[in-house]
N, C-alpha and C positions, 0 to 999 in steps of 0.2 A: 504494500500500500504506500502509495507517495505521501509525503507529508508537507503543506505548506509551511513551511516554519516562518517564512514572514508574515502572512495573515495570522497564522496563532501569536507571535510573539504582537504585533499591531495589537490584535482584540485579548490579551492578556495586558498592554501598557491601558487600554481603553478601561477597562477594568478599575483596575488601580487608580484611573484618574476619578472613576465613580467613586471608589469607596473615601476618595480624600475629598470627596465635595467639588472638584472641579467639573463635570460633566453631570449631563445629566441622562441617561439611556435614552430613554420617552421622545427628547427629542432627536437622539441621531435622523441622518437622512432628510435634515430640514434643508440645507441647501443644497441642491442634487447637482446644481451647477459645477461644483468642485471635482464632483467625478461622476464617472460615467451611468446613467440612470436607464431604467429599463423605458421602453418608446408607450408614454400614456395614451392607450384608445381614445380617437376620435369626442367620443361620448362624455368622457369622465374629465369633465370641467372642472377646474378647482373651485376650492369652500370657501370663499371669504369672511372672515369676520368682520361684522363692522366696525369703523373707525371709532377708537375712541375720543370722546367730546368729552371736557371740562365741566364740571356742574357748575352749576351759577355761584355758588357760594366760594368756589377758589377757581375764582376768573383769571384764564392762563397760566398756573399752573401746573397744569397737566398737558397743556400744548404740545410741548415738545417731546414727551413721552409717546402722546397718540402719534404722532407722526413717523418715529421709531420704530413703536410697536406697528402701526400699519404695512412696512415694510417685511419686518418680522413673520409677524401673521402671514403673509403670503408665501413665503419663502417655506415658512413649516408647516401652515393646514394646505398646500400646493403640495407637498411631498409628500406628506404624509396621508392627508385627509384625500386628497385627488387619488391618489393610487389603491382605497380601499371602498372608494363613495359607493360602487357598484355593489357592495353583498347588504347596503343599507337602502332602505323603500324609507320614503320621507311619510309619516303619520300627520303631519300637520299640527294646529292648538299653539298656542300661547308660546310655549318654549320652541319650537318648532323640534319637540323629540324624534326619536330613529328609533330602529330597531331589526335587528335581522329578519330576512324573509322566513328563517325556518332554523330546526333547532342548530346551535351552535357546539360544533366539536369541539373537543377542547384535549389538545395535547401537551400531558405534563409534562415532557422530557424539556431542560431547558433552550429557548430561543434565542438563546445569545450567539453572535456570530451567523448569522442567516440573513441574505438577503428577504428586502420584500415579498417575491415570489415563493419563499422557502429551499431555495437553493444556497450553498453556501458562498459566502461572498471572497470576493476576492480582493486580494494585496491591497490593488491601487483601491477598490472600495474603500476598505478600512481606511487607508489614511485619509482618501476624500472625507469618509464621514467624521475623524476625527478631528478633521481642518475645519469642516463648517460648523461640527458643535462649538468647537473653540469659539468660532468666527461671532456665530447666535449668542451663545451666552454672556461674552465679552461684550457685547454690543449692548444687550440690556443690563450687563451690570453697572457699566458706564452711563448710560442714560440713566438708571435708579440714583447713582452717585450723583448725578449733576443735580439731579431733583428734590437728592436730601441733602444738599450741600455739606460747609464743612461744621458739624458739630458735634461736641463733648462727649454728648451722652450715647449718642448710635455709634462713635467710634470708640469707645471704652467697651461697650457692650459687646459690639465684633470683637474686637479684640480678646473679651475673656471668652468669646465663645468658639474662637479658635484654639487657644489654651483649654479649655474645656473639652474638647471635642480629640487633640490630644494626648490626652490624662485617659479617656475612655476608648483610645481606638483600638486596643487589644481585645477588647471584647466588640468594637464595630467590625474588627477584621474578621474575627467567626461569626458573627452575624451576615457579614459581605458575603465570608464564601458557602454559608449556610444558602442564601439569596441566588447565587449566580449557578451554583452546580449543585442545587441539592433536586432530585426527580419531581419532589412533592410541591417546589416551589415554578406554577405557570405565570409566566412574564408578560406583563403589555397586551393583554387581551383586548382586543378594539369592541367599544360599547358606543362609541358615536364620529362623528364626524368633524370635532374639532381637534388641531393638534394635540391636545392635552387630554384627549378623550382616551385612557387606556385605565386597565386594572391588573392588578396581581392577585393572584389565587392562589393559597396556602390549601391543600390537598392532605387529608388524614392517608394515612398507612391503610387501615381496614378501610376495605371498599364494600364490605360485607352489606353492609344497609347503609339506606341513605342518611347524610347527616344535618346537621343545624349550621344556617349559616349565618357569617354576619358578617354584615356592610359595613366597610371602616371609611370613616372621610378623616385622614390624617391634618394633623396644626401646621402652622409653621407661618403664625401672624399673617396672613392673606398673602404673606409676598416667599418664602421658602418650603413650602410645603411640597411635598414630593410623595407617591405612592408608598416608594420606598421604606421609608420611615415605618411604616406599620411593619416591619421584617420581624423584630423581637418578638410583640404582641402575635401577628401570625405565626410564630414556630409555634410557640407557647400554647395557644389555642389549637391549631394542627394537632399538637402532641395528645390532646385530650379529644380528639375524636371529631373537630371542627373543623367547617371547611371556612377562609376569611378572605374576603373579596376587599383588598386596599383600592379604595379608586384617588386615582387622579384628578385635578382639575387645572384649568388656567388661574394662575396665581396673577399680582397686580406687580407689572406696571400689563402684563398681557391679556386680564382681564380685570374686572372690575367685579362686585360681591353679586350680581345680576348673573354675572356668567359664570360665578361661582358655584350659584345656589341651582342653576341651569345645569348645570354640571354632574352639580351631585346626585340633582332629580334626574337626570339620565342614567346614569351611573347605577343608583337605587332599584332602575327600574327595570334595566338588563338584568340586575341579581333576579328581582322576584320573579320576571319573565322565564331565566334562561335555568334556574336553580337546578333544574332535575338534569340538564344535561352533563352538569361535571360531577352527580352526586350528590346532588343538595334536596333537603326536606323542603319542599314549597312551602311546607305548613309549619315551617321554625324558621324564619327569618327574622333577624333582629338588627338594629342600625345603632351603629355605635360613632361617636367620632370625639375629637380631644384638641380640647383649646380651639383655637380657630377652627377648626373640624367640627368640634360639636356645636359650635353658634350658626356654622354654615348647613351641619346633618339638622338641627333644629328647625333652623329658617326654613326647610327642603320639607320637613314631615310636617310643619304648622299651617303652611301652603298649601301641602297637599290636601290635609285636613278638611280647609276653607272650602274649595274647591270644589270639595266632594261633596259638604253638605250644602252645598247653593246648586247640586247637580251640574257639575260644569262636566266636559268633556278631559278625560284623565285616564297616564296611559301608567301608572297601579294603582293600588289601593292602599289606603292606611289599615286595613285592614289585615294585609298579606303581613304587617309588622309585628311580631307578637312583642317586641319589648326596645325602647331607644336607652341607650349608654352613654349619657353625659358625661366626661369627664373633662375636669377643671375649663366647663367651657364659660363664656362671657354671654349673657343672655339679655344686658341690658345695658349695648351701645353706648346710650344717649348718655349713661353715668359712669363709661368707663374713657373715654374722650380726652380730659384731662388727667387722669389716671397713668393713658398710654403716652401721652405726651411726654410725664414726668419722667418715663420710661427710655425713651429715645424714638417712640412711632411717633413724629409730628405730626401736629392737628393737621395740617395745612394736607400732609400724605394719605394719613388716615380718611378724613373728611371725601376726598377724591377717591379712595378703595372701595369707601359706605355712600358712594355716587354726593355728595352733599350732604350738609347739617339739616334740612328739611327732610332728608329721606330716615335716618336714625331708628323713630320709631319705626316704621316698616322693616326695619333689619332688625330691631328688639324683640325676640320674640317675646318676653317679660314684657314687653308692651301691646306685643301684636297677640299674646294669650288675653289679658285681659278685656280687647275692644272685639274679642270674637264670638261669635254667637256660641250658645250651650252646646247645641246641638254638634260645630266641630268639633268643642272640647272633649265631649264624649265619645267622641271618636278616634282619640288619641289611643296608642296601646301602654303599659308600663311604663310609667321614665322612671327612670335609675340615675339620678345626680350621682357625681362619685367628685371628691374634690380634697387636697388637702389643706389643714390648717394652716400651715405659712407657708401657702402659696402667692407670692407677691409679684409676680407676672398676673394673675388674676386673681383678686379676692377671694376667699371660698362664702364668701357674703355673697355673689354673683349666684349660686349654687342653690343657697338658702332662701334665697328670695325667691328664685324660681320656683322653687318646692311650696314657698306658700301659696303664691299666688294662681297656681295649680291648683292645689287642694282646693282654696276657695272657692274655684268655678267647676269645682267636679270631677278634677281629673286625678288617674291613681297614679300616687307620686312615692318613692322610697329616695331616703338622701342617708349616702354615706360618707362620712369624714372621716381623712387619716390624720390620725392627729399628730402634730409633729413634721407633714411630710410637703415638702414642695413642689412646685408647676412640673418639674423633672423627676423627682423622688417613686411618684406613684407608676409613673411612663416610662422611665429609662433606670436609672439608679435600684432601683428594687431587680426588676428582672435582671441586670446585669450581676446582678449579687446572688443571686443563685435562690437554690431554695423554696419553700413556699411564698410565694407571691402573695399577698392580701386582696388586692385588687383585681386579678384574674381569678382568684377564688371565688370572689364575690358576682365576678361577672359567669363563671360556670356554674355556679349553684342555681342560678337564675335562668341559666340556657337549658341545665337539667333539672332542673325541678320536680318533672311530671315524666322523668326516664327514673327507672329505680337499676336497672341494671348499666347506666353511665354514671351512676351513683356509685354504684360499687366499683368500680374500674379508676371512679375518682381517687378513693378511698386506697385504691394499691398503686397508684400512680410513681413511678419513681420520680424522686427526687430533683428537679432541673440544676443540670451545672453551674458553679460557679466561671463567670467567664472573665471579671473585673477584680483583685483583688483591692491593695492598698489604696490604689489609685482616687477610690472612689470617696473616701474620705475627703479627698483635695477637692475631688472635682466638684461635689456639692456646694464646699466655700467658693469655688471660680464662678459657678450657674451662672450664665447670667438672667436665666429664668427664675 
């Protein structure tokens, strides 16, 4: 057998530049100009997004970012979204959702190193697609830079979250290569037609019966967020009999909280759609997401809620949801604005993410629970707050107020705090540390509940590795969450 050893050695440096945060997978193949692309059918026109506009309230700006990003945009939903538009029938409605013509294969073995068509790519590909992620991501970091200019608090912050990141990457490295070469772990699964439209699927060992799944919309302040990120939490979950669906979305300056929440309700709706095809229980799906994930999984299920009970035209159901997983998310905008500011997210950046200071409460669902009728409210499934006590990235007051203001109008609410633990502590720093987890226990006792033979299987469960040792000490004092 021949062996490429310059494409392997190219998609092993590619690799490596993932796991050090320089790249980002999702979008390779955005600019196909750099190397040579397969000939797009006649038919298959590319996707544009629309340009983004300034909201009135921070008049110019965001100018010079839409104008970036418009360039951007085309470049990666033209390669990426052009080249797959044909296995998606447009549904029409509001978000203008997608959805496959028919059920969706799904192969575990990992997709890395494969062209578009599933053939494997070659030398000069690799380096092309390495040059133009360079090329993409450099280009919006630069424009995110110019937009946050130079200040104190966002550069202290990077700064320790590089150190941080660090102090933790010996246990990021066996999570990376858990990610990239593990069977169970399915890559970049396409659920729509924007560039940022893809999902990873964490696949259990027993294929024996179908399992319970759950929809993760990963954090990362509207503007870092990445599938990825959900890798811990998916092994974790995996390991006990679950299958978990990371989605994607376009993060800000490439979208804005519209095409977020767009996103995620696509995202949501390929899970409850496609469930039984890769193994999943239709009748146990649950939505979870963390920090900016769960204001944006919120926003996506409080919508949907509205929607359904005013009978609007809707492509799932709040009802497919048996239970949503709040953690440490921010549920009321309007009061956390100055909060983040102190933080290093300036008002002027933020305000243009949450579209304007007029739109706020619409992005609040703590605001948008309360002005909504009974009838969605009852329509909501389980929420599960989960948040810690000195959490100073977001309150765990953000957590507790959404719990009341729930109950008050009807809905069934459970809220639990770690006491002691921070924005990182319950997300990363626990599972890095090995052990029984608190927080994943909390969320499997609630996915099994009403299984008594995953009960017991909990119960023999071995142990998860220690992946982080000393380190972790430090790295908590660096957080800069």
């Amino acid at each position: 057998m021949v062996v490429n050893w310059g494409a392997a050695a190219t998609r092993a440096l590619i690799r490596l530049l993932i796991l050090a945060g320089l790249l980002r997978p999702g979008l390779l193949r955005s600019l196909p100009f750099l190397a040579p692309a397969r000939p797009r059918p006649p038919e298959a026109e590319p996707l544009r997004s629309p340009p983004l506009t300034p909201p009135p309230t921070a008049t110019g700006t965001l100018s010079a970012v839409g104008v970036a990003m418009q360039a951007a945009n085309q470049d990666s939903s033209g390669a990426e979204a052009g080249a797959e538009a044909e296995a998606f029938v447009p549904r029409g409605g509001p978000h203008g959702l997608r959805r496959r013509a028919g059920p969706v294969p799904i192969d575990s073995s990992p997709r890395s190193g494969r062209a578009g068509d599933g053939r494997r790519s070659t030398f000069r590909e690799d380096v092309g697609h390495a040059a133009a992620e360079t090329y993409l991501v450099t280009g919006l970091a630069f424009t995110l830079l110019g937009y946050l200019g130079i200040g104190y608090r966002w550069i202290s912050q990077l700064i320790a979250l590089l150190v941080y990141a660090v102090l933790l990457m010996p246990g990021f490295i066996k999570v990376g290569y858990y990610y990239f070469f593990s069977s169970q772990v399915c890559r970049s699964v396409v659920y729509g037609d924007q560039p940022r439209n893809r999902l990873d699927l964490y696949i259990p060992r027993d294929h024996s019966k179908s399992s319970p799944v759950v929809a993760f919309v990963t954090g990362g302040a509207w503007i870092i967020g990445y599938k990825a990120w959900g890798a811990l939490l998916g092994r974790r979950l995996a390991e006990r009999g679950i299958i978990v669906a990371c989605i994607d979305y376009r993060n800000f300056p490439q979208g804005r909280i519209s095409d977020m929440i767009s996103d995620a309700s696509e995202g949501i709706s390929f899970v409850c759609n496609n469930a039984v095809s890769y193994g999943g229980d239709p009748n146990k799906i649950y939505l979870m997401g963390q920090s900016a994930g769960a204001h944006i999984a919120a926003c996506a299920l409080l919508e949907q809620a509205v929607k359904e009970s005013k009978g609007e035209h809707i492509f799932w159901n709040v009802s497919q949801i048996k239970a949503y997983f709040g953690l440490s998310g921010g549920y009321n905008i309007q009061n956390l604005v100055d909060h983040f500011h102190e933080r290093g997210l300036y008002r002027s950046i933020f305000l243009s993410i949450m579209e304007g200071e007029e739109s706020l409460p619409r992005f609040s669902p703590e605001i948008f629970a309360k002005k909504s009728s009974a009838e969605a409210i009852s329509l909501l499934p389980q929420i599960v707050l989960m948040h810690g006590t000195e959490d100073y990235s977001i309150p765990s007051s953000a957590s507790e107020t959404l719990a009341d203001v729930l109950k008050q109008t009807g809905g069934k609410v459970k809220l639990h705090l770690y006491e002691g633990k921070t924005h990182t502590d319950v997300f990363l720093q626990d599972p890095l540390r090995g052990g029984r987890d608190k927080l994943v226990e909390d969320v499997i006792s609630v996915i099994h509940a009403d299984d008594a033979n995953a009960r017991e299987k909990d119960a023999l469960a071995p142990t998860p590795e220690r992946l982080v040792y000393w380190q972790i000490k430090l790295a908590r004092r660096i957080s800069p969450f």
